[in-house]
LUMTORNU-947559 format. One record per atom (N, C-alpha, C, O, CB): x, y, z; residue in one letter. Coordinates in steps of 0.2 Angstrom, whole numbers, padded with zeros to 4 digits, always signed. Glycine has a CB too. Layout:
// residues N
XYZA
...
//
This chain:
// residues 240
+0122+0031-0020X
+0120+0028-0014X
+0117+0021-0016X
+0111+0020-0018X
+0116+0032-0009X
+0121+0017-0015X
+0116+0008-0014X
+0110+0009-0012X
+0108+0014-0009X
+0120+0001-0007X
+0107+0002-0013X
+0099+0002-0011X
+0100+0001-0003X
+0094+0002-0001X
+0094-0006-0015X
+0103+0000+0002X
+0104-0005+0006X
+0105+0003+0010X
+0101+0005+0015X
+0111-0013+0005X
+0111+0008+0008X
+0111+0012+0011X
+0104+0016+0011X
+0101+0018+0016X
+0116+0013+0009X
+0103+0017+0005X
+0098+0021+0004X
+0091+0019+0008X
+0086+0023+0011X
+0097+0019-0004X
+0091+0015+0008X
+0082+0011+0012X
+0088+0013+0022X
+0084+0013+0026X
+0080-0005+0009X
+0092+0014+0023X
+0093+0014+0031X
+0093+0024+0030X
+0093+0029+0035X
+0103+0007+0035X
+0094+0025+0024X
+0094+0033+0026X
+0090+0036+0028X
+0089+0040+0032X
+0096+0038+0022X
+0082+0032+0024X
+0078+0038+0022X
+0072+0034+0030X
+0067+0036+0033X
+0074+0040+0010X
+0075+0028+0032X
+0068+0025+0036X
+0072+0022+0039X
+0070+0016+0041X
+0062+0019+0032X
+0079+0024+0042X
+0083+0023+0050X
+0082+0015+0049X
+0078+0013+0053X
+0078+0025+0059X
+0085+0009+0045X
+0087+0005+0049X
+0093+0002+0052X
+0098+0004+0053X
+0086+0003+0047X
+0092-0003+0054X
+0097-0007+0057X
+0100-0010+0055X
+0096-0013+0051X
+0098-0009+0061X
+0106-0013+0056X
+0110-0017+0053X
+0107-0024+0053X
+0107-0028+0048X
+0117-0018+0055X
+0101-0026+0061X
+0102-0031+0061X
+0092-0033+0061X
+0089-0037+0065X
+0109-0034+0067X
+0090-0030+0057X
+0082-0030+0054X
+0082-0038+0053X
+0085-0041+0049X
+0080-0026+0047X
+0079-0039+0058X
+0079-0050+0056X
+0071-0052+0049X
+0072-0056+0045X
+0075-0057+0067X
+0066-0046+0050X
+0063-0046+0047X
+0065-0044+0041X
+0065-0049+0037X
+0058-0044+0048X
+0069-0039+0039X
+0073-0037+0033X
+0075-0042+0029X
+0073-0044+0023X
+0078-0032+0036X
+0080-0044+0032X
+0083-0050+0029X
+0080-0057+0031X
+0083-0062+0031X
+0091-0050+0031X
+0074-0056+0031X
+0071-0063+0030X
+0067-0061+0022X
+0067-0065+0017X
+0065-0065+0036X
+0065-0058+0022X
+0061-0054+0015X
+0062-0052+0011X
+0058-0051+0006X
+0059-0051+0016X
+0072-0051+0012X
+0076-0044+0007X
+0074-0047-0002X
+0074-0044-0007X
+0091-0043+0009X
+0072-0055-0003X
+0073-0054-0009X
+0065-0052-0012X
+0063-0053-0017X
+0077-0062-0011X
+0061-0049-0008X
+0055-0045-0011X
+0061-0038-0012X
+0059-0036-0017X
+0048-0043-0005X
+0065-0036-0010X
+0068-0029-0011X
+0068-0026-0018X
+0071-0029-0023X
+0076-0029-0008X
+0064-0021-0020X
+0064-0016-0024X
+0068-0009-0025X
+0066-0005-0021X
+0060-0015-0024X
+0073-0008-0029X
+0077-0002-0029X
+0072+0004-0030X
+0075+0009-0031X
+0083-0003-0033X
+0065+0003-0030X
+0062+0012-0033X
+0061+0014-0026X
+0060+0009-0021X
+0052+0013-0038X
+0062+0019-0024X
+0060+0024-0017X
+0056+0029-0020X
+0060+0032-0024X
+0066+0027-0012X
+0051+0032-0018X
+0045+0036-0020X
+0050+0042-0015X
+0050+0040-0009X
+0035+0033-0019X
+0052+0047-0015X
+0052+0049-0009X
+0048+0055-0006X
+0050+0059-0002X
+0057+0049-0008X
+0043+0055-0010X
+0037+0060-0006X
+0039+0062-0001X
+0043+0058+0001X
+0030+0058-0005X
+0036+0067+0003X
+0040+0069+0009X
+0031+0071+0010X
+0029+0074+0005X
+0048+0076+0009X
+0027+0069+0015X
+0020+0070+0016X
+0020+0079+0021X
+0016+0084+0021X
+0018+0062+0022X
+0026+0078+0023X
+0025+0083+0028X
+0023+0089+0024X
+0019+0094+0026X
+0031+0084+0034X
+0027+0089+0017X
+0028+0096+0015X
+0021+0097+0009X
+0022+0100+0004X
+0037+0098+0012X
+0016+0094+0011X
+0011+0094+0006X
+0006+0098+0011X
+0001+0100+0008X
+0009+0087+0003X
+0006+0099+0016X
+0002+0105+0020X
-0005+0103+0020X
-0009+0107+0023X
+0003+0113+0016X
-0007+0097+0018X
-0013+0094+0018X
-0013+0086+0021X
-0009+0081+0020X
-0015+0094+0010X
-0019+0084+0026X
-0019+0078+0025X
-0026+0075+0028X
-0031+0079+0028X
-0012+0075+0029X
-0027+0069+0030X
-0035+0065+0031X
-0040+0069+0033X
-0046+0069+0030X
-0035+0060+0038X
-0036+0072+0038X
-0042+0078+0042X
-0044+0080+0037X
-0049+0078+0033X
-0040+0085+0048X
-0041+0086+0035X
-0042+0091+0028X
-0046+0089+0025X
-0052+0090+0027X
-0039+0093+0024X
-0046+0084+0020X
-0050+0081+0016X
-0055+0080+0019X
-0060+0082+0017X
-0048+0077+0014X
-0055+0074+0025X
-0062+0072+0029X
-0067+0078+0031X
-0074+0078+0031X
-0059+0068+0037X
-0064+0083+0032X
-0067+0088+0033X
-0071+0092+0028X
-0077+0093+0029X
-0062+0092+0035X
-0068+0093+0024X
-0070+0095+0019X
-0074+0092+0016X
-0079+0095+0015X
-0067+0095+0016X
-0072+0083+0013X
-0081+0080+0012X
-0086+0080+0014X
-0092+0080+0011X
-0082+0076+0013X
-0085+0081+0021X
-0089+0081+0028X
-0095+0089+0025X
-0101+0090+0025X
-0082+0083+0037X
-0090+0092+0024X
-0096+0099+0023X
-0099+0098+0015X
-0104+0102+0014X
-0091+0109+0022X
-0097+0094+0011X
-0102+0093+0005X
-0107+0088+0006X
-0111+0086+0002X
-0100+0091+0000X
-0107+0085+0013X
-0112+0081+0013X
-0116+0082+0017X
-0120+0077+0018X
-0110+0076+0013X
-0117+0087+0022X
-0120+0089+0026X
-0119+0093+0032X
-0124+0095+0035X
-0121+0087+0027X
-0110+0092+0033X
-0109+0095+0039X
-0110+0092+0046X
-0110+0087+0049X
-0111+0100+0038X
-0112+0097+0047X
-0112+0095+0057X
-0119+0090+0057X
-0121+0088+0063X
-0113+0104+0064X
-0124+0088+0052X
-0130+0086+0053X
-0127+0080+0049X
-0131+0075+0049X
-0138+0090+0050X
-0122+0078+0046X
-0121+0070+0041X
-0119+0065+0045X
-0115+0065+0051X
-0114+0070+0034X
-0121+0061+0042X
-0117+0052+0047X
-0112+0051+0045X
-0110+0053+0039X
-0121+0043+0045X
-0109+0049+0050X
-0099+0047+0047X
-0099+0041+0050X
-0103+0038+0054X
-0091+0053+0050X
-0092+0038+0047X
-0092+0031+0049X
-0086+0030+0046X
-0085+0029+0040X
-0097+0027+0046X
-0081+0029+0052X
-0073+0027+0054X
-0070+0020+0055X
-0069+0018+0061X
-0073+0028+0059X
-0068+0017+0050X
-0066+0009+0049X
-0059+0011+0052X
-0056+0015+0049X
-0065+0005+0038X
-0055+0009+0059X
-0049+0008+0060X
-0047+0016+0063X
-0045+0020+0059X
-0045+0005+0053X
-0048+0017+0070X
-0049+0022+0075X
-0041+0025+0077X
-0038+0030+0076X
-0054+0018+0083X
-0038+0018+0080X
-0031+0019+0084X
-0033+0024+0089X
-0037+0023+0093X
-0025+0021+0079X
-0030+0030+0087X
-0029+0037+0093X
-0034+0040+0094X
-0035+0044+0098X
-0023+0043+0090X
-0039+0039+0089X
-0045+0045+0086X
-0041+0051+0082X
-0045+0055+0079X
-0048+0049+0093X
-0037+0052+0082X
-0032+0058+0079X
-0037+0062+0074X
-0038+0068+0075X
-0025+0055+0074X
-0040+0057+0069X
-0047+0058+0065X
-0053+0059+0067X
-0057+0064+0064X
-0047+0054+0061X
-0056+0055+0071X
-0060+0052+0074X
-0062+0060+0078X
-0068+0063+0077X
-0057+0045+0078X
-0058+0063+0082X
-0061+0067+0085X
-0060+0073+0081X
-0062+0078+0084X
-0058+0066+0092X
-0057+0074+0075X
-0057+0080+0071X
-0064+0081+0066X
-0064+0085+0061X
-0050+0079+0067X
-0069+0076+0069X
-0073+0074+0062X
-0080+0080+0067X
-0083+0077+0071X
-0075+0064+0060X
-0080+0086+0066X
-0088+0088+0068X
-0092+0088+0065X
-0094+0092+0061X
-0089+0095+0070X
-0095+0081+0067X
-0104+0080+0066X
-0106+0077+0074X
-0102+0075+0078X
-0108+0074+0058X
-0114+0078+0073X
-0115+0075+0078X
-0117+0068+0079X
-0116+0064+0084X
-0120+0078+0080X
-0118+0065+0071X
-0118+0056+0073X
-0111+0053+0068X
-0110+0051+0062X
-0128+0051+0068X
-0109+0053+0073X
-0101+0048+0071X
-0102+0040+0075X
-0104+0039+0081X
-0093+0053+0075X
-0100+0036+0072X
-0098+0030+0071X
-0090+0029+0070X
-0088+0031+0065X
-0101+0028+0065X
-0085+0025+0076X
-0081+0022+0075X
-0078+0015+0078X
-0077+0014+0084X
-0078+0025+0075X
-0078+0011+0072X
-0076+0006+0074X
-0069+0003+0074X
-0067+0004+0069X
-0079+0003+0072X
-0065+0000+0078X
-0060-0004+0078X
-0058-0008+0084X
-0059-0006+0089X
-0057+0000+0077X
-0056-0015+0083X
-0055-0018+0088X
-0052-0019+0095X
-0053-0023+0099X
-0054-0021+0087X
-0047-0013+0094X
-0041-0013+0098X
-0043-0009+0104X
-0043-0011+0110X
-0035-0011+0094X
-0045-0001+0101X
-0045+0006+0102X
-0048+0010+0099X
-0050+0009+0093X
-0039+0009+0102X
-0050+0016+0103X
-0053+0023+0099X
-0061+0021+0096X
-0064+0016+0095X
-0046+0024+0091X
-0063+0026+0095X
-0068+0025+0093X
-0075+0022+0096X
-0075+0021+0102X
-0067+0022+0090X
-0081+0021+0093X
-0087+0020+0097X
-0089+0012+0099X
-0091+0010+0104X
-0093+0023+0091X
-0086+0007+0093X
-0086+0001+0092X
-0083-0002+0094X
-0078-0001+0091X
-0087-0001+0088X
-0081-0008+0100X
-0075-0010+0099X
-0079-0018+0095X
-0083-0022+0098X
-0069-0011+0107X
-0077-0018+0089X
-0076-0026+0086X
-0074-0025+0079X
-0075-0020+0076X
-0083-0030+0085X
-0070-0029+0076X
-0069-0031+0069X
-0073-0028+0064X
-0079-0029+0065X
-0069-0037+0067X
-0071-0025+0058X
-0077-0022+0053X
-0082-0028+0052X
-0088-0028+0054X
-0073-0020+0044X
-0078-0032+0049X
-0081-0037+0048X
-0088-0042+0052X
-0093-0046+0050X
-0075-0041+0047X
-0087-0038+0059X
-0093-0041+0063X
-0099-0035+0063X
-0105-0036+0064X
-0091-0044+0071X
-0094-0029+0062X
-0099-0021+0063X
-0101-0022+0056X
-0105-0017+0055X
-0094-0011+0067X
-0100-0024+0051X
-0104-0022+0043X
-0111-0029+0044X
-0117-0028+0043X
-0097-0025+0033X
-0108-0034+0047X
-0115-0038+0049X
-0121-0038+0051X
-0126-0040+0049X
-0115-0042+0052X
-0118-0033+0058X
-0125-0031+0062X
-0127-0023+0060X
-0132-0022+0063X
-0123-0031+0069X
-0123-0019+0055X
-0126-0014+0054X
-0131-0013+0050X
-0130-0016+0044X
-0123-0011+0053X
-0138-0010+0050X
-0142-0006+0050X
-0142+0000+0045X
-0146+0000+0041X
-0142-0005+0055X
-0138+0005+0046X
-0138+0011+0046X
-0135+0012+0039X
-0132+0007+0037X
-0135+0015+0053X
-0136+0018+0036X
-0133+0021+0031X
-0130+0029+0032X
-0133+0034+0035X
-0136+0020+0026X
-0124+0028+0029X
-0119+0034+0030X
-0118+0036+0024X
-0118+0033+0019X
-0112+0031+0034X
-0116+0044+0023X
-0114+0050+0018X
-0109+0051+0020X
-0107+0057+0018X
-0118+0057+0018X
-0104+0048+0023X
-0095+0048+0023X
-0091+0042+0026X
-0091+0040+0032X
-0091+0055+0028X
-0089+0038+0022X
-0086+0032+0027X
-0077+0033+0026X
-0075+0034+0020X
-0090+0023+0023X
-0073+0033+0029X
-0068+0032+0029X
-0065+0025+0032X
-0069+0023+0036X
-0066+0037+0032X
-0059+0021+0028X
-0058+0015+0030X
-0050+0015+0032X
-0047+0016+0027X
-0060+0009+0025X
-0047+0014+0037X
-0041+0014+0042X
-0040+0009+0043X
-0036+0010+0047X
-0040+0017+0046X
-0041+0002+0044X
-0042-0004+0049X
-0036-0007+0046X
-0032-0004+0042X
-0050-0009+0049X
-0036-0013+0047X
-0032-0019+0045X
-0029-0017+0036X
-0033-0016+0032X
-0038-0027+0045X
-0021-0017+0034X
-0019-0014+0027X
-0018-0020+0025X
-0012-0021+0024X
-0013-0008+0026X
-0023-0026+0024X
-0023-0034+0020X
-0025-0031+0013X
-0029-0026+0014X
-0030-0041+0023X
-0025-0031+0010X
-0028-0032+0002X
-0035-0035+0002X
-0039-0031-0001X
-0025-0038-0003X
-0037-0040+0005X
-0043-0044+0007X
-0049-0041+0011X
-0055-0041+0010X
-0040-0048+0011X
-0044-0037+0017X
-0048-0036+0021X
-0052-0029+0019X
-0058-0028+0021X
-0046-0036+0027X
-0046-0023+0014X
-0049-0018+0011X
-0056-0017+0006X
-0060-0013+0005X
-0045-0016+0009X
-0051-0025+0002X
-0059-0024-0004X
-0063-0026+0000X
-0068-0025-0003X
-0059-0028-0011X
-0065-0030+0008X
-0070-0032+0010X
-0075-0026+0014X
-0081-0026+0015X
-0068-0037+0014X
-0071-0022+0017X
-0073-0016+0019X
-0074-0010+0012X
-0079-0007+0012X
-0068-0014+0026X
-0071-0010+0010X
-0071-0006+0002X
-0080-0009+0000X
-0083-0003+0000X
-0063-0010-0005X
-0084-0015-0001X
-0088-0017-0001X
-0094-0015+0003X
-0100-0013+0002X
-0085-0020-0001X
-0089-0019+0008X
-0098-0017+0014X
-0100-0009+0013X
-0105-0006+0014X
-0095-0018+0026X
-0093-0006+0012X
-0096+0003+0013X
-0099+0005+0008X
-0103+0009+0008X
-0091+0009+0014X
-0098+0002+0002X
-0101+0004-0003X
-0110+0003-0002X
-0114+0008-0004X
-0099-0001-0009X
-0112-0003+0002X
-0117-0007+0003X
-0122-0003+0008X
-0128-0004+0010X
-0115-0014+0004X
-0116+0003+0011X
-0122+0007+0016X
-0119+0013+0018X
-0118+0015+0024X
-0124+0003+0022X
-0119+0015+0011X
-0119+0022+0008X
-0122+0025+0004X
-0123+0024-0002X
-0115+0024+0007X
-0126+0033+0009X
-0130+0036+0005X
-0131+0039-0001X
-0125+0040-0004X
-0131+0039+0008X
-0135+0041-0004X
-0134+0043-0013X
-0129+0049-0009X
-0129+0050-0003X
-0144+0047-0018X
-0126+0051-0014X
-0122+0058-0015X
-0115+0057-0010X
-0110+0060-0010X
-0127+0067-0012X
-0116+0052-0006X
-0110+0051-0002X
-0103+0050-0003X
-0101+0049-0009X
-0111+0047+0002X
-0099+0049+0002X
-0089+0050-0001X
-0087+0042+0004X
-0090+0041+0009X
-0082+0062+0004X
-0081+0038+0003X
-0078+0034+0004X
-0072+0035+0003X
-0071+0035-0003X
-0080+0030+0003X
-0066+0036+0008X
-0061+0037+0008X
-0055+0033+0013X
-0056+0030+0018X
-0062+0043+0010X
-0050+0033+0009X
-0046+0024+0012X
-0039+0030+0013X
-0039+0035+0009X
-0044+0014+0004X
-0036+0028+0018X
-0031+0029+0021X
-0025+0024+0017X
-0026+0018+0017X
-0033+0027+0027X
-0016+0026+0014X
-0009+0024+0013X
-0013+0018+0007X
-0013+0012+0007X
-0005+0020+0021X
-0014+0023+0003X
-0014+0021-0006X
-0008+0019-0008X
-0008+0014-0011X
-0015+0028-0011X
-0003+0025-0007X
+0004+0028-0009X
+0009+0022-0005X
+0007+0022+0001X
+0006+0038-0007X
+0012+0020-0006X
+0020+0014-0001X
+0022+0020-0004X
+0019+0023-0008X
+0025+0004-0003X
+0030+0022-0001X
+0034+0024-0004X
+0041+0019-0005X
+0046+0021-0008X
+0035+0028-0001X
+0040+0014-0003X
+0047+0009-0005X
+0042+0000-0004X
+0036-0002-0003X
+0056+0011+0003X
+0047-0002-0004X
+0044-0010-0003X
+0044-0011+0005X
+0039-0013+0009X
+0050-0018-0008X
+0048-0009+0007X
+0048-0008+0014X
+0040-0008+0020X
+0038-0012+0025X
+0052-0002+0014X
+0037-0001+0015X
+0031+0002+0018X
+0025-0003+0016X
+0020-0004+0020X
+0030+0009+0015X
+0027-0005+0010X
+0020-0010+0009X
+0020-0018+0009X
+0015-0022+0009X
+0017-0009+0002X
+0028-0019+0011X
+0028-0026+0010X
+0024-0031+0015X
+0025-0029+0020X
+0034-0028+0011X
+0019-0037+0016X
+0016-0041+0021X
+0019-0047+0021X
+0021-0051+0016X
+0009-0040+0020X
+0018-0048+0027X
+0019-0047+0034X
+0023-0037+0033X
+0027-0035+0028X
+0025-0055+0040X
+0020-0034+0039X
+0027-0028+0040X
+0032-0028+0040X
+0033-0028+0047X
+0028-0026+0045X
+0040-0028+0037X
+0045-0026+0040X
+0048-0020+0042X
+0054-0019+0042X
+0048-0028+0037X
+0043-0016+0043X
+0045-0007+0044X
+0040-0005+0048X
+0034-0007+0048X
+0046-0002+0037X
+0045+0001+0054X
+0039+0004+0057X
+0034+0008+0055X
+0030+0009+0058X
+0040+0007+0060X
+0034+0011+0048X
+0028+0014+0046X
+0027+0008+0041X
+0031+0005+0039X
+0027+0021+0042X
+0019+0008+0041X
+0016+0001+0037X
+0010+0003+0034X
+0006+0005+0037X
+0012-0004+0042X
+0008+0004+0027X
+0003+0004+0024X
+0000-0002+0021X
-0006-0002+0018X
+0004+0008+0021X
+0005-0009+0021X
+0002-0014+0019X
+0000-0014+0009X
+0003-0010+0006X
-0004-0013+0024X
-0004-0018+0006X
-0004-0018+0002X
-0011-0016-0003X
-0013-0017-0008X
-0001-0023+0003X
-0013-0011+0003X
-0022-0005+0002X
-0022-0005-0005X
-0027-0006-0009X
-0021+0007+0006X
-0015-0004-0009X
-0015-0001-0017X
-0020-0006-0020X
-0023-0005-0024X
-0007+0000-0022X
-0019-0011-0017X
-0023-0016-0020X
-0030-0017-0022X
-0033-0020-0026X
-0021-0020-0018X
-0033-0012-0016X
-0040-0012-0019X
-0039-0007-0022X
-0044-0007-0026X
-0045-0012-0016X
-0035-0002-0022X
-0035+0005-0025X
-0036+0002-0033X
-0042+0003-0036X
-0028+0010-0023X
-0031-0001-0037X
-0034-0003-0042X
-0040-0006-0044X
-0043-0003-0048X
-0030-0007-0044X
-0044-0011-0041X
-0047-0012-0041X
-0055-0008-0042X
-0059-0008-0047X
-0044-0014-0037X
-0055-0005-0037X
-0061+0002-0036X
-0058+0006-0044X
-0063+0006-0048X
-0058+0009-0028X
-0054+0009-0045X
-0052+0010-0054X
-0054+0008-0059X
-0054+0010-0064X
-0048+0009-0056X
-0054+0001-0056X
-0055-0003-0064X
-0063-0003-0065X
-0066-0003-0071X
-0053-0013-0063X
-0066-0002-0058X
-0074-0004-0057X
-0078+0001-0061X
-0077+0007-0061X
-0077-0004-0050X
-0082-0003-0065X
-0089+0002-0066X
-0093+0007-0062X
-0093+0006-0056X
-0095-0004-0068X
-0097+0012-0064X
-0101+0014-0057X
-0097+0017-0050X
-0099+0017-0044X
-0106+0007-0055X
-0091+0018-0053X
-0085+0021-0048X
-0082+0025-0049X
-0076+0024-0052X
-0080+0017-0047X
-0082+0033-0048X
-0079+0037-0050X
-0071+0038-0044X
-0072+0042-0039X
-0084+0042-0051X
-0066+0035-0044X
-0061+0036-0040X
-0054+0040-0041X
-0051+0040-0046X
-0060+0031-0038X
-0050+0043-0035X
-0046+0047-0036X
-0041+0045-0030X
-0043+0044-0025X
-0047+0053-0037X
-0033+0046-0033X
-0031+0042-0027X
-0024+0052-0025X
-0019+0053-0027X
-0026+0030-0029X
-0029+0056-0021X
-0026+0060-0017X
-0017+0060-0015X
-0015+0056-0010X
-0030+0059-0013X
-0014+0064-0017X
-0006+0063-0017X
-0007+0067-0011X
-0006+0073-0011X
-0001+0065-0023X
-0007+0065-0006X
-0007+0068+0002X
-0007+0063+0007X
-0009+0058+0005X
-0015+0072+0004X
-0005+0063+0013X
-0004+0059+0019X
-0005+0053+0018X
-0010+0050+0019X
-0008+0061+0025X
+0002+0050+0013X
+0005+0041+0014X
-0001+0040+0008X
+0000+0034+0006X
+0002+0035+0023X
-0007+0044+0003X
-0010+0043-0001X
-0017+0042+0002X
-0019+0037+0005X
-0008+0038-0005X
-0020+0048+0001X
-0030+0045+0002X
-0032+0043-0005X
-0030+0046-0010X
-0036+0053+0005X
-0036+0039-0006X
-0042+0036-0010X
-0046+0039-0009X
-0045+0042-0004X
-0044+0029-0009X
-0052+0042-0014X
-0057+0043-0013X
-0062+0042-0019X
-0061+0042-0025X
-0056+0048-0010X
-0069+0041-0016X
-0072+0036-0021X
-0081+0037-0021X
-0085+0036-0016X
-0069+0028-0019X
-0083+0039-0027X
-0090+0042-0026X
-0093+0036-0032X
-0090+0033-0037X
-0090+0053-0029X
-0100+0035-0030X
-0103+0030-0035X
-0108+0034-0040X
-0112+0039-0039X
-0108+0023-0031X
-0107+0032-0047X
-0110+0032-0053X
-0116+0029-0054X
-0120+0032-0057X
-0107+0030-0056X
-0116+0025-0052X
-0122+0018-0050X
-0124+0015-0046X
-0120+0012-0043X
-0121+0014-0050X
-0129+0014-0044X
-0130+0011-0038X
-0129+0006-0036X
-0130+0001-0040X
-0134+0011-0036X
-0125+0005-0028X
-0121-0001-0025X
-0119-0007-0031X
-0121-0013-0031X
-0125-0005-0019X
-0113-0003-0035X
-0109-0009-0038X
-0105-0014-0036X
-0102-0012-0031X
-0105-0007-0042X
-0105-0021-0038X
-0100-0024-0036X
-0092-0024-0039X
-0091-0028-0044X
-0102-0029-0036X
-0086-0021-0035X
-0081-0020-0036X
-0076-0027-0038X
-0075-0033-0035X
-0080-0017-0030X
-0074-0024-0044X
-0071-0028-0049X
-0065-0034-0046X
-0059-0034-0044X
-0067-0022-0053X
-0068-0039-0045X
-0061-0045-0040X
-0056-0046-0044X
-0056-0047-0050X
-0064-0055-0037X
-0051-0045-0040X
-0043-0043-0048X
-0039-0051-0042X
-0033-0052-0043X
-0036-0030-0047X
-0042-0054-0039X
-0037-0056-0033X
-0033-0061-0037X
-0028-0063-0035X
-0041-0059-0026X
-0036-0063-0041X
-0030-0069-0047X
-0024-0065-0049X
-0019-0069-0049X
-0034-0073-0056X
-0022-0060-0051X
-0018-0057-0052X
-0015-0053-0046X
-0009-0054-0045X
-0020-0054-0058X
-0019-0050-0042X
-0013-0046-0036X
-0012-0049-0030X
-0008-0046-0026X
-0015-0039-0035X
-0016-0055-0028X
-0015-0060-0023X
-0007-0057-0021X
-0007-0052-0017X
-0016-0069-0026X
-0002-0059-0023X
+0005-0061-0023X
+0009-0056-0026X
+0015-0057-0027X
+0006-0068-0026X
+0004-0049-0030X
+0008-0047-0034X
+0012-0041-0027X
+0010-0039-0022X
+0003-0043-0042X
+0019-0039-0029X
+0025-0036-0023X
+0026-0029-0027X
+0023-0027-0032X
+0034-0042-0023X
+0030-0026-0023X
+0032-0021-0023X
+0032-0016-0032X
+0030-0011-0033X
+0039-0022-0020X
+0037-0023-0037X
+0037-0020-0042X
+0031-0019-0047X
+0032-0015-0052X
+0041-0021-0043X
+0026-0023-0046X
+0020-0023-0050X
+0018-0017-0047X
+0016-0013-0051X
+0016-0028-0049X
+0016-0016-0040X
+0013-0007-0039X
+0018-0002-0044X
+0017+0000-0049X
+0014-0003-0030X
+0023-0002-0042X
+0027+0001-0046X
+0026+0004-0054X
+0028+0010-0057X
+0030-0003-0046X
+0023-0001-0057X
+0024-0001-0064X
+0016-0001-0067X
+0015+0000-0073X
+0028-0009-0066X
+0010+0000-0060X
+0003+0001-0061X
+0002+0007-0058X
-0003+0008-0055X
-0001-0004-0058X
+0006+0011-0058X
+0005+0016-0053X
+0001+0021-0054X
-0003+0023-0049X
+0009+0017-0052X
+0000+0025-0063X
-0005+0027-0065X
-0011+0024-0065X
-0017+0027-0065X
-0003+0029-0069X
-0011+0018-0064X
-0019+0016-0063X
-0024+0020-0056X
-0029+0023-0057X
-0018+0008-0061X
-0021+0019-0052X
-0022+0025-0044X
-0026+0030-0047X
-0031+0031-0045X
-0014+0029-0041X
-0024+0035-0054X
-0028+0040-0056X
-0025+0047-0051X
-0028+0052-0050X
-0037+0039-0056X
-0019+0045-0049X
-0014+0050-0043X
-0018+0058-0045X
-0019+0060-0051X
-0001+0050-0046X
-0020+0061-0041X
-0022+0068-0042X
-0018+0074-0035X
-0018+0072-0029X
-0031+0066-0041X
-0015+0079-0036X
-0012+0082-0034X
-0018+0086-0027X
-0023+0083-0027X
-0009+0086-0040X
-0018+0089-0024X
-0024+0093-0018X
-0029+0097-0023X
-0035+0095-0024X
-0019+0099-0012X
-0026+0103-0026X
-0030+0107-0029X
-0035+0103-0034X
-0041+0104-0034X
-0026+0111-0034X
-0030+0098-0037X
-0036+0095-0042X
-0040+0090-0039X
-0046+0090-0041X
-0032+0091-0048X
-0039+0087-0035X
-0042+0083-0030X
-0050+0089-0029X
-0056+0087-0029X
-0036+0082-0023X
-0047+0095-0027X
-0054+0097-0025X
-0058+0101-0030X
-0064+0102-0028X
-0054+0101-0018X
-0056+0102-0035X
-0061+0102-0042X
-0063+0098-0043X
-0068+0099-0047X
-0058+0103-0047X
-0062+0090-0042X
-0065+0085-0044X
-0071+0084-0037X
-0076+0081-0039X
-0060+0078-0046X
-0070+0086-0033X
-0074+0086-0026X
-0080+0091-0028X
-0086+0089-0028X
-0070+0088-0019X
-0077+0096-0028X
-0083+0102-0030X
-0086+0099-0038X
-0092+0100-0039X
-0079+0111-0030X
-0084+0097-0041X
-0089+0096-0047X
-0092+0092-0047X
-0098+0093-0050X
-0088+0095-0053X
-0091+0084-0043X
-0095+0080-0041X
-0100+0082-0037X
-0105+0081-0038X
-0092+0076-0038X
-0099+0086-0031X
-0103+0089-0028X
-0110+0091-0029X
-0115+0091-0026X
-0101+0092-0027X
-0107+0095-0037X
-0114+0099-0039X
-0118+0093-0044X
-0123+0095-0047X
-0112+0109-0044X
-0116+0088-0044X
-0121+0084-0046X
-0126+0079-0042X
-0129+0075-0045X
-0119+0081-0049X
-0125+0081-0035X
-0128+0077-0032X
-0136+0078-0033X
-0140+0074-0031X
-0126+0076-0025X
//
């Protein structure tokens, strides 16, 4: 099967995608084709689960990018935080104006908002900056499965944008212990060694870097399977 066929089997296009063919010469023939559904795990789970190493129904959480609440309302503690501009959630404003005026420190932050490169390592940052000892930071669509999923601007209805990019990033860093969860589109997750390090700026090199440079960095991510994922959770754990 051609690339052309291949990209309309597996993600329904149309012949006549104007964004597609404004962009086709980013096209990459790798297609990852993970299938999320059949991994029996996804955000909640995990969120959930950090959620009980860090305190459970008495820990602070804190929601970068709400949409439905889908997460948001799957999270049982009693002091939750969410922000997003649009919808959903506690806050409505831009990370970028709720990390300004915040105050507070949180033992789980999850980030969903805007999938810029930019705007992740900026929120990837602020959360670092107000989070508690022993606490978890987790990012949402690590994993594209084609160029399609991460190319920016969007040309596809599912969008993860170009997140991987901090995902390297947070890897590279000192005082960062991270893992990038092979579950729902790819969770990040990310515990400090150090106190509030500054995350490694790689933006000269992946500003502009496309489809096939993830591709070809991909073990950088540190990709971890569920099981192993939560052996590294629980042993982190017992060091807090």
């Amino acid at each position: 099967m051609n690339l052309s066929k291949r990209l309309k089997y597996i993600f329904g296009l149309g012949p006549k995608n104007k964004l597609l063919k404004k962009y086709e010469h980013h096209a990459h023939p790798i297609v990852f084709e993970w299938d999320w559904k059949k991994t029996n795990f996804n955000r909640i789970a995990l969120i959930n689960h950090l959620l009980s190493r860090v305190g459970g129904y008495s820990a602070k959480y804190l929601e970068i990018g709400c949409a439905s609440n889908a997460l948001f309302d799957s999270v049982p503690c009693q002091c939750k935080v969410g922000v997003d501009p649009a919808k959903g959630g506690t806050h409505r404003m831009t990370s970028d104006d709720f990390f300004k005026q915040n105050k507070e420190q949180f033992d789980l932050i999850f980030i969903d908002g805007l999938h810029h490169y930019d705007q992740v390592h900026r929120d990837a940052q602020n959360a670092i900056n107000c989070l508690r000892p022993g606490g978890w930071i987790a990012f949402h669509d690590f994993l594209p499965r084609s160029w399609l999923e991460h190319h920016v601007p969007p040309v596809h209805g599912y969008w993860t944008g170009d997140c991987w990019k901090a995902g390297l990033e947070l890897a590279a860093t000192g005082g960062i212990d991270f893992r990038t969860l092979k579950i729902d589109n790819g969770v990040g997750v990310m515990r400090l060694t150090a106190e509030r390090p500054t995350i490694v700026d790689m933006t000269n090199e992946l500003a502009k870097a496309e489809f096939d440079y993830y591709a070809n960095a991909l073990s950088k991510l540190n990709i971890v399977e569920w099981d192993e994922g939560m052996r590294w959770i629980e042993a982190a754990s017992q060091q807090r």
